[in-house]
N, C-alpha and C positions, 0 to 999 in steps of 0.2 A: 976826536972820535965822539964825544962827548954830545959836543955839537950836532954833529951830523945824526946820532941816533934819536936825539930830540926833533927834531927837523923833522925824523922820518914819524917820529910819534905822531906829531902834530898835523902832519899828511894825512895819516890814517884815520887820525879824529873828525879833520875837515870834510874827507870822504866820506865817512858813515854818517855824518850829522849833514850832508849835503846829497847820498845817497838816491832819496827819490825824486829828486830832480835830474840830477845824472841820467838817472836810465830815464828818464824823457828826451835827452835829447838824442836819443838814437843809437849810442855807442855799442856796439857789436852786432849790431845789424846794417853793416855799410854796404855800399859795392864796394868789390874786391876782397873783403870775405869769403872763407871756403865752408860752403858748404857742403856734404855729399850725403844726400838721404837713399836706403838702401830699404829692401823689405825687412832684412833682420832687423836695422836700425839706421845707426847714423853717424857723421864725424863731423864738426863742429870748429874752425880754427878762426877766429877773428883776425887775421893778418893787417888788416888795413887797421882798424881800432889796435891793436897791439903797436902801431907804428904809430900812431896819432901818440898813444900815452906815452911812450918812449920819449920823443921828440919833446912833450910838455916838462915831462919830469926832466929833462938832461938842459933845458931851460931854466927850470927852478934850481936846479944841483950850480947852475953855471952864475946862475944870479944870487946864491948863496954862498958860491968863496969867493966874490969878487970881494 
């Protein structure tokens, strides 16, 4: 447990001190994204970036308990 909750620290640090490069490369505005703009407003689901992160982090998870 120990392990893993460092792992996940050290995620989070890499992403915020890597943050605006991130959002240059596009992530949550892909195709296959939902979006639905309405007059009152709007609803917002990055589906396809939500499956990209998934996919990377269940990669890193997989090459950390090996």
């Amino acid at each position: 447990m120990n392990r893993f909750l460092i792992l996940i620290g050290v995620i989070l640090v890499v992403a915020g001190l890597l943050w605006p490069y991130i959002t240059r490369l596009g992530l949550g505005h892909l195709p296959g994204d939902i979006a639905i703009k309405t007059e009152s407003g709007g609803f917002y689901f990055p589906i396809v970036t939500c499956l990209i992160i998934s996919a990377l982090l269940s990669l890193i998870f997989w090459l950390a308990g090996r």
